[in-house]
N, C-alpha and C positions, 0 to 999 in steps of 0.2 A: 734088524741091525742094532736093536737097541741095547741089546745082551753086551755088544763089546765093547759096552759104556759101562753097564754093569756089573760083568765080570775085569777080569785084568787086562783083557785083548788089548784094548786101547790103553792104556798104560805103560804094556809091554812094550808098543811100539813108538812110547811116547812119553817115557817117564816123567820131563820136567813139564808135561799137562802146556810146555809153546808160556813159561813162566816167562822166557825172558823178555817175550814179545810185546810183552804188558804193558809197562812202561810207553813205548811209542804206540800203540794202540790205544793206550789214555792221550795220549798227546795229541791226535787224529781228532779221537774224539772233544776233547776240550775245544780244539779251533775251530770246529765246526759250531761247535753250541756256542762260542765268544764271539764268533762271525755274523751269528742269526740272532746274539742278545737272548736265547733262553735262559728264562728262569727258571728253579724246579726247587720244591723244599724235600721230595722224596723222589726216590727212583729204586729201580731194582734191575739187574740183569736175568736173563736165561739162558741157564748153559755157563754159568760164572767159572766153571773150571777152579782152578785152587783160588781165585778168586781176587789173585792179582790184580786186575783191571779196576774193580771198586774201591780195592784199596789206593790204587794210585789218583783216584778222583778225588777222595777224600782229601786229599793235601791241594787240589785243586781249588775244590768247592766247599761252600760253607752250608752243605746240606743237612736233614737235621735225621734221616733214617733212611738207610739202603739195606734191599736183602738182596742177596743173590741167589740162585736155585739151582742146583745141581743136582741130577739121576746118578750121576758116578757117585759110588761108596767112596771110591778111592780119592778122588780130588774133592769131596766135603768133608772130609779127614783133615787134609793137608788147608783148607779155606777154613775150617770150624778154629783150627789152633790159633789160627789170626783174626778170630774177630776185634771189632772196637766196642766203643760206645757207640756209635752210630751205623759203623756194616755189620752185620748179619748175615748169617747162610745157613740155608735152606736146604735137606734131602730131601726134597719134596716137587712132584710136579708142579711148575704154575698155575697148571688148569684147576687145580685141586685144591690150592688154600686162596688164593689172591681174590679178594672179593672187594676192596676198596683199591680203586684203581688210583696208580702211580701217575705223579707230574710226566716223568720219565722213563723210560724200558728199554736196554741196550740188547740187541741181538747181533753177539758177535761172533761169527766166523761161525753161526748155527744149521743154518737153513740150507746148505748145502747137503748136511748128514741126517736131513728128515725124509722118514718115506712118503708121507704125505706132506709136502711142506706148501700144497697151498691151503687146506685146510687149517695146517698148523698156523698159517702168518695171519689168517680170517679170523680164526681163535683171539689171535694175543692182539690184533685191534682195538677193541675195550677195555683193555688192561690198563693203558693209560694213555696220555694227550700223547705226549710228544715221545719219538720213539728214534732210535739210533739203528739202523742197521749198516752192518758192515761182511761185504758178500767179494769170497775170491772169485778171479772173471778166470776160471779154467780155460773158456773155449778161445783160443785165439789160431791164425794159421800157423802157425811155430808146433803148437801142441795137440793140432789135428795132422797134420803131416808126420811127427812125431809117432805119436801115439802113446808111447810109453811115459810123459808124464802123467798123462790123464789116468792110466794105469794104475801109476806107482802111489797118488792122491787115492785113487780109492782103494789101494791094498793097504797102505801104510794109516790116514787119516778118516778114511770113510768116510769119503765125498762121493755122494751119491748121485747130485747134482750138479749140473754144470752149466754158466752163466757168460755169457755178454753184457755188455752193458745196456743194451736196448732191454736184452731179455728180463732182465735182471729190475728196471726200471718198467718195465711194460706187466712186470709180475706183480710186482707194488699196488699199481695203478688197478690192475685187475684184483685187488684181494680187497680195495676198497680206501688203498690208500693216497692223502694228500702228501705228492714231494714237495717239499719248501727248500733243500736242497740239496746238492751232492758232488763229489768229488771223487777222482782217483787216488788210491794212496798205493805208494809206492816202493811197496815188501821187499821186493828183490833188490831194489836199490838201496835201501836205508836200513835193514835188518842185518846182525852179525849174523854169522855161521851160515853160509848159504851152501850150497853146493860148489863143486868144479863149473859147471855150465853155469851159473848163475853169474858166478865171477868174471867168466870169459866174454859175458852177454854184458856185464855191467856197464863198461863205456857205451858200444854201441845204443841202448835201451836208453843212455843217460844221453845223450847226445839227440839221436831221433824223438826222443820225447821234447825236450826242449825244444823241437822245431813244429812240430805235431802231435797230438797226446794223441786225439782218439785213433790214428793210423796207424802210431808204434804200438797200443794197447789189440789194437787187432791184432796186429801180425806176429810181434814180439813175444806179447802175455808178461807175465809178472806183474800184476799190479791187482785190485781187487777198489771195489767199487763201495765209499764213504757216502751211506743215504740219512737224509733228516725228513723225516713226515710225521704225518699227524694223520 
C-alpha cells in the first residue's frame, strides 16, 4: 500500500493532503500537551503530509527544531515550500535518519494505513519521550451495520485498519506503551465540509454524546481517539 503514497493514487483522491484539518488537529493536539504541562525543545512528526500540522504548532510553541517526514513526493513538495527556521521536512523514512531521539513525536491519523503497524508503533518507541498519537475509531455499530463507510475509508484514504477505543488503547499498551492520557476528538462535529450524512447525524451525535461519550462513540462513530504516552 505504500506505492499510493508514492505514486499520485493518494493525491488523486485527496488533493488538499486533509490541509484544512490542520489547524483543529494542532489545536487537539496543544490542549492535550497544555493539560499534562509537557515540555519539549524538539519534536518531529511521521507522515507530516504537507506539513500543516507543525507549522500550526509553531505559533503555538516556543520550540527550537521540528522535522516532519514524509514518503509522499508529492506532499514534501507542497511541506518543503514552507519551511521556517525552526520546521523542517524530511523525504525520508524515520527509521532511516532519526538517530537522536526527539522530546516529542506526533503520529497523526498514521497507523491506521500501515501494513504492519504493530511493528511500525514498536519501531517509533525510541524515537522519543513523549509521543502524540491521534487514531480514527472506524469500528462503531452505525459503520458495521453499514458497511459502506468502512469501504469508502479504505478506497478513498487507505485505511487499513480499523479501531475502538479499547482496541486502539490495548494496542498502545501491547507495543510497549505508557498512556498518560487521552481523549475523544470530535471530527465529524467540529470539521467543515462533511458529508450529507455527517450533517444529518450532527445534532443527534452532538446531543447523545453530551449525555454519554463512550456509548454514542460506539454506536454513532465519527469521532477518532486523542493518545499522550510515553
Amino acid at each position: 500500500m505504500l506505492e499510493i503514497y508514492q505514486n499520485t493514487t493518494y493525491a488523486d483522491h485527496n488533493p488538499t493532503w486533509h490541509e484544512e484539518d490542520a489547524p483543529w488537529k494542532a489545536k487537539q493536539i496543544t490542549n492535550i500537551l497544555s493539560k499534562n504541562k509537557i515540555r519539549f525543545d524538539t519534536l518531529c512528526e511521521v507522515g507530516c503530509g504537507t506539513g500543516e500540522i507543525l507549522l500550526n504548532l509553531e505559533r503555538s510553541f516556543n520550540f527550537s527544531h521540528a522535522v516532519g517526514y514524509e514518503v509522499s513526493p508529492h506532499a514534501f513538495q507542497r511541506a518543503k515550500a514552507k519551511e521556517t527556521a525552526r520546521t523542517k521536512f524530511s523525504l525520508e523514512n524515520v527509521f532511516d535518519v532519526a538517530t537522536t531521539p526527539f522530546d516529542l513525536m506526533l503520529v497523526i491519523d498514521v497507523i491506521e494505513h500501515v501494513e504492519d503497524y504493530i511493528g511500525f508503533m514498536k519501531q517509533l518507541r525510541p524515537l522519543a519521550r513523549y509521543k502524540v498519537f491521534h487514531i480514527p475509531l472506524d469500528l462503531s455499530v452505525q459503520s458495521l451495520f453499514r458497511e459502506r463507510p468502512i469501504m469508502n475509508l479504505r478506497k478513498s484514504v487507505g485505511h487499513l485498519h480499523y479501531f475502538f477505543k479499547e482496541s486502539a488503547l490495548a494496542t498502545l499498551k501491547d507495543c510497549g506503551y505508557k498512556i498518560i492520557d487521552h481523549t475523544y476528538t470530535a471530527g465529524r462535529l467540529e470539521l467543515p465540509n462533511q458529508a450529507m450524512s455527517s450533517r444529518i447525524m450532527r445534532l443527534p451525535r452532538k446531543a447523545m454524546f453530551a449525555l454519554n461519550q463512550d456509548f454514542t462513540v460506539r454506536v454513532l462513530g465519527g469521532f477518532s481517539l486523542l493518545v499522550l504516552a510515553e
